[in-house]
RODO-2510 file (C-alpha; in nm, 4 decimals, decimal comma):
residues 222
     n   res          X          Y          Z
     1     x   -23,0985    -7,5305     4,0549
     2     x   -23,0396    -7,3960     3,7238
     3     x   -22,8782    -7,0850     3,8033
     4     x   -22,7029    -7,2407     4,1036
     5     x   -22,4755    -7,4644     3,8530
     6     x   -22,4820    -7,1711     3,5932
     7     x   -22,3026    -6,9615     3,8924
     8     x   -22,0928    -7,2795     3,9671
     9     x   -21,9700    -7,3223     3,6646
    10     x   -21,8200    -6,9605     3,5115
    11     x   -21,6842    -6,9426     3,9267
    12     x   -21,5157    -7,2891     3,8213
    13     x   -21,3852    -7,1166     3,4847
    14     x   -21,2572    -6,7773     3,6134
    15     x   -21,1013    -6,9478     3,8968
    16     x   -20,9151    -7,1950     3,6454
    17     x   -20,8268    -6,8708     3,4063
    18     x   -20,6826    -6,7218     3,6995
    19     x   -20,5389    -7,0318     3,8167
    20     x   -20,3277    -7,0710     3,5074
    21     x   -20,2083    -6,6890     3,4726
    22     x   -20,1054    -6,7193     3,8061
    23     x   -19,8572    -6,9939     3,7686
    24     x   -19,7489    -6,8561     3,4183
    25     x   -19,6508    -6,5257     3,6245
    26     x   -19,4817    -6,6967     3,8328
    27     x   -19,3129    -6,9433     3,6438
    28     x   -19,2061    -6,6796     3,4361
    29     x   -19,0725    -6,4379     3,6812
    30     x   -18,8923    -6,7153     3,9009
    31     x   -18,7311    -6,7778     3,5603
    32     x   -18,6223    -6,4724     3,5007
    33     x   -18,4313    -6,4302     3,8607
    34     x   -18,2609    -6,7707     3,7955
    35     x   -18,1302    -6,7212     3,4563
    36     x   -18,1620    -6,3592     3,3985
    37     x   -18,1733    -6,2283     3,0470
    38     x   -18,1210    -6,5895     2,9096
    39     x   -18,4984    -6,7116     3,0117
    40     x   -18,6366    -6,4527     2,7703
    41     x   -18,5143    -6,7101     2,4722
    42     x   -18,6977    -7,0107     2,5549
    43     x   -19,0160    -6,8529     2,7676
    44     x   -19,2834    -6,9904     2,5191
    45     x   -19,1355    -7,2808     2,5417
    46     x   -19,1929    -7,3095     2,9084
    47     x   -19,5414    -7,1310     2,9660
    48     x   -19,6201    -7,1467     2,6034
    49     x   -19,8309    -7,4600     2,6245
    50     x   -20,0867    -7,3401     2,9473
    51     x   -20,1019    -7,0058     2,8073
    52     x   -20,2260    -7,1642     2,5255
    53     x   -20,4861    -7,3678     2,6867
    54     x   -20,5723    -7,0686     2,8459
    55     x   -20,6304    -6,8918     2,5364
    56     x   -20,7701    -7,1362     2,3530
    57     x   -21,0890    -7,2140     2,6297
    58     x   -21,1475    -6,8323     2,6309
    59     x   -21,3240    -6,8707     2,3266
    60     x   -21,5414    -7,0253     2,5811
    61     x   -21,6123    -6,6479     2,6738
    62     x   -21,8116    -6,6070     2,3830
    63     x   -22,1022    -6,8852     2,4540
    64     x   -22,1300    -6,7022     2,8290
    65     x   -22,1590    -6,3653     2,6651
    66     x   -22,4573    -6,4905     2,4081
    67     x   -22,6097    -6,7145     2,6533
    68     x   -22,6053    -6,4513     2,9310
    69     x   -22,3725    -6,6096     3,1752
    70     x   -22,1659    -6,3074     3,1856
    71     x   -22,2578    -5,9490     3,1284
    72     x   -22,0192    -5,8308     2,9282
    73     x   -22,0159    -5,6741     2,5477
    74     x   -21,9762    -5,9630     2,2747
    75     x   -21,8278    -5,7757     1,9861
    76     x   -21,5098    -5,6363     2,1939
    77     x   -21,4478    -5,9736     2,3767
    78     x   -21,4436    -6,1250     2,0406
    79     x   -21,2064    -5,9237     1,8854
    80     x   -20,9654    -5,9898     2,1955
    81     x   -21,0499    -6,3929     2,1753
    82     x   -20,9579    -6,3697     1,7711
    83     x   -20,6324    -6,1504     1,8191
    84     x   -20,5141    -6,3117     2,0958
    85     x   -20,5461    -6,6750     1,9473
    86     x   -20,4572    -6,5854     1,5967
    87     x   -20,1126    -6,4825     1,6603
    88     x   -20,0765    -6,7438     1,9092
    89     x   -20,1162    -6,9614     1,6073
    90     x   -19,8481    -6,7677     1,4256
    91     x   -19,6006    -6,8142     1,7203
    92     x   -19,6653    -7,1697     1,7228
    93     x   -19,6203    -7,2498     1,3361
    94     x   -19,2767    -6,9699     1,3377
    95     x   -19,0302    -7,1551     1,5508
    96     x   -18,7897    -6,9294     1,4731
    97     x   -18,9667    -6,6327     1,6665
    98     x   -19,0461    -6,8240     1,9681
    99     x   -18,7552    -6,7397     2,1022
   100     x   -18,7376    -6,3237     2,0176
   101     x   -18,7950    -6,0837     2,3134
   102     x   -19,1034    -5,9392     2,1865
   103     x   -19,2802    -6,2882     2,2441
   104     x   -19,2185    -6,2446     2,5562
   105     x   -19,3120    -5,9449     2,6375
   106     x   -19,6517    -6,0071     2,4279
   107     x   -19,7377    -6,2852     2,6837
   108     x   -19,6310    -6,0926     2,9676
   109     x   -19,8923    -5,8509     2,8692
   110     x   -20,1136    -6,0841     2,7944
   111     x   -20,0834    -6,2245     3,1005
   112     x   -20,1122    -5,9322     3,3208
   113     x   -20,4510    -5,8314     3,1480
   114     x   -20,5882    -6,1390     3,2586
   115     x   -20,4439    -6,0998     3,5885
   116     x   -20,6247    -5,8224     3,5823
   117     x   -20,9479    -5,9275     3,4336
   118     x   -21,0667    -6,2794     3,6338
   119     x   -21,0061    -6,1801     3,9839
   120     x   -21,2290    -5,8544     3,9299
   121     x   -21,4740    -6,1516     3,7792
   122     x   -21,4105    -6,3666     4,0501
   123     x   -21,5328    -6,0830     4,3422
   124     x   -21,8251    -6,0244     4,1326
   125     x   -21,9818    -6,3671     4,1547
   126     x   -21,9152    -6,3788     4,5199
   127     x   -22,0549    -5,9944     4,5439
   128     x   -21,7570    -5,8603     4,6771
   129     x   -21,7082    -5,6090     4,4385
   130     x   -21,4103    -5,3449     4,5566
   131     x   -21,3524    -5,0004     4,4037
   132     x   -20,9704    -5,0936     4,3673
   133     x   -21,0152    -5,3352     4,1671
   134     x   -21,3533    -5,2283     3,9504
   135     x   -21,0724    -4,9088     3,9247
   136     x   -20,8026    -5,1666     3,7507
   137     x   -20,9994    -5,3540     3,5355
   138     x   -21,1772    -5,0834     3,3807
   139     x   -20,9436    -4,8037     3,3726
   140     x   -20,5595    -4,9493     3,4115
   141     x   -20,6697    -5,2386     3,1776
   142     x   -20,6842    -5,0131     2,8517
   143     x   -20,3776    -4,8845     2,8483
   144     x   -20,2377    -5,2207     2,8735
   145     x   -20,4705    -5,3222     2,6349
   146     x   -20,3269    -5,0627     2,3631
   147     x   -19,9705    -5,1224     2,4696
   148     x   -20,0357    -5,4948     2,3821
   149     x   -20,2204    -5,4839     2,0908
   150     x   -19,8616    -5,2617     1,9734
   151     x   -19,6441    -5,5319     2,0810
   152     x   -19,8593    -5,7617     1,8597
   153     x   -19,8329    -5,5555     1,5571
   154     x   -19,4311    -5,5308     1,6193
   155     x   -19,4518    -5,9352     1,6957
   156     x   -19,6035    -5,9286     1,3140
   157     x   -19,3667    -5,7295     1,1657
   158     x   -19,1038    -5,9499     1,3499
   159     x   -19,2161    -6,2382     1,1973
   160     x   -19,2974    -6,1291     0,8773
   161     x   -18,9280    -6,2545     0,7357
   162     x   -18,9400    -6,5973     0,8288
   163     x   -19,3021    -6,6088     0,7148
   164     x   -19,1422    -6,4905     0,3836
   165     x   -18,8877    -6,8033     0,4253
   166     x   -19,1471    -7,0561     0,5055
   167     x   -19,3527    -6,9934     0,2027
   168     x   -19,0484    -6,9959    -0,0212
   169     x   -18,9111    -7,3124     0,1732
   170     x   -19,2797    -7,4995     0,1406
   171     x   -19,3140    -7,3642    -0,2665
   172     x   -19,0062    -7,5383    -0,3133
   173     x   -19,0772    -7,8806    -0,1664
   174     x   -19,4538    -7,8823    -0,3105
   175     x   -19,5526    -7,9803    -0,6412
   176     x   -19,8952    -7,7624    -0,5690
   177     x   -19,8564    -7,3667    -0,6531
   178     x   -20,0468    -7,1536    -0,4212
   179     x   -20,2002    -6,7981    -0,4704
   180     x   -20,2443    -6,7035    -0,1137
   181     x   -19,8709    -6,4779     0,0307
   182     x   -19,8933    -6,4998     0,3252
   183     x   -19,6639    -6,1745     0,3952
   184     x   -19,9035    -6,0150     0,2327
   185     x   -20,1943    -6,1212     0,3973
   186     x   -19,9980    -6,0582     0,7340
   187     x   -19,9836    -5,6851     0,6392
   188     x   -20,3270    -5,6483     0,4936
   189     x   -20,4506    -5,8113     0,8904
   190     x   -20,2456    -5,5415     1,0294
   191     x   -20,5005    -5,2190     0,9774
   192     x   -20,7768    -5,5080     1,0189
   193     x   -20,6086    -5,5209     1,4014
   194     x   -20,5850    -5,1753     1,4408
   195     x   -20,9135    -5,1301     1,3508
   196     x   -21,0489    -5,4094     1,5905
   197     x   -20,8307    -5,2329     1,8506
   198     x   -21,0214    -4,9331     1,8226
   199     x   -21,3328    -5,0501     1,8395
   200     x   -21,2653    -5,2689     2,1226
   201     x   -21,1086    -4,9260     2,3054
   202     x   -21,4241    -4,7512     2,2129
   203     x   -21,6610    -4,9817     2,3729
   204     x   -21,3983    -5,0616     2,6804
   205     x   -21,5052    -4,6672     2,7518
   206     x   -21,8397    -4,6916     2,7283
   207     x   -21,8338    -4,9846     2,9945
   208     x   -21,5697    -4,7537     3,2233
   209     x   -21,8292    -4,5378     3,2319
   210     x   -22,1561    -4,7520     3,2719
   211     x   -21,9758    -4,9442     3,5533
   212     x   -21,8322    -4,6424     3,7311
   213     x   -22,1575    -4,4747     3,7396
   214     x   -22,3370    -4,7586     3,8415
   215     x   -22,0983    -4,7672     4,1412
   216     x   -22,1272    -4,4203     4,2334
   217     x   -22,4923    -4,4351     4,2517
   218     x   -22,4473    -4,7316     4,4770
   219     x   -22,2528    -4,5337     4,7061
   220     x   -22,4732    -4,2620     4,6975
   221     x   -22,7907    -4,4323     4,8567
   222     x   -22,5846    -4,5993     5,1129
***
């Protein structure tokens, strides 16, 4: 009974993931035919808060990992959790960079990788595993992976001048001095991403390769 609602539940929580990426895709790409170039200013605006929610519960990810819900490796999901929701907290606090193109090509990215992900999770609970899609999700998915993790460093560097303005606006109306610059500490988290990047590629390879084999031998005795 136990491992009947276990199964329940992470179906229930994929399906929702997948659920919201969906209509985020879509919302965004119906938006994009209607208004053209012009929906690219105000695109967080419109998917920002589901893609959030949707970020935010995939910390979620983490408990199934440790509690063995999913099989997956913990440390690279957790650098993709922490990446992913601690520049969505830098969108949210920057207004002024809600509205640049690389934000929305971040979340299109971001998007597509899940896209990619939960449907591949999806076939697995039901055992309907197909090579196409094992294929995607463990071979397409790092390059996508390493072309988003750029567009996060360039969203960084984007953002780094109104950061800059920010701090000088908030020093100005605040009595209380701070020793934290946050510019700075932006560029210090930069190798810090780069690094998690790596790693997370690193291990993303070693699963390619446990998963693939494990499917080949599959094949093999039928």
């Amino acid at each position: 009974m136990s491992f009947s609602f276990r199964q329940a539940y992470i179906f229930s929580y994929n399906l929702f993931q997948f659920c919201g990426h969906t209509w985020i895709l879509s919302n965004t790409i119906a938006r994009f035919f209607t208004f053209g170039q012009d929906a690219l200013a105000d695109t967080f605006y419109s998917v920002g808060f589901v893609m959030s929610l949707c970020q935010l519960l995939s910390i979620l990810e983490l408990f199934h990992i440790a509690d063995g819900i999913e099989k997956a490796r913990l440390l690279p999901r957790l650098i993709q959790v922490m990446e992913k929701n601690v520049l969505l907290i830098m969108i949210i606090m920057l207004e002024e960079i809600q509205s640049k193109p690389v934000v929305c090509l971040l979340l299109f990215l971001w998007n597509i990788l899940d896209l990619v992900r939960y449907p591949h999770e999806l076939l697995c609970l039901m055992d309907t595993p197909s090579i196409a899609m094992l294929w995607t999700r463990y071979t397409l998915w790092i390059p996508l992976y390493i072309l988003s993790v750029a567009t996060e460093v360039v969203t960084i560097y984007r953002a780094l001048p109104y950061v800059e303005t920010t701090v000088s606006s908030s020093c100005l109306n605040s009595t209380v001095s701070t020793h934290i610059h946050l510019p700075f500490v932006l560029m210090a988290y930069l190798p810090v991403l780069a690094l998690g990047a790596s790693v997370t590629v690193w291990q993303l390879l070693k699963e390619r390769q446990h998963h693939l084999e494990k499917w080949c031998k599959k094949m093999k005795r039928k």
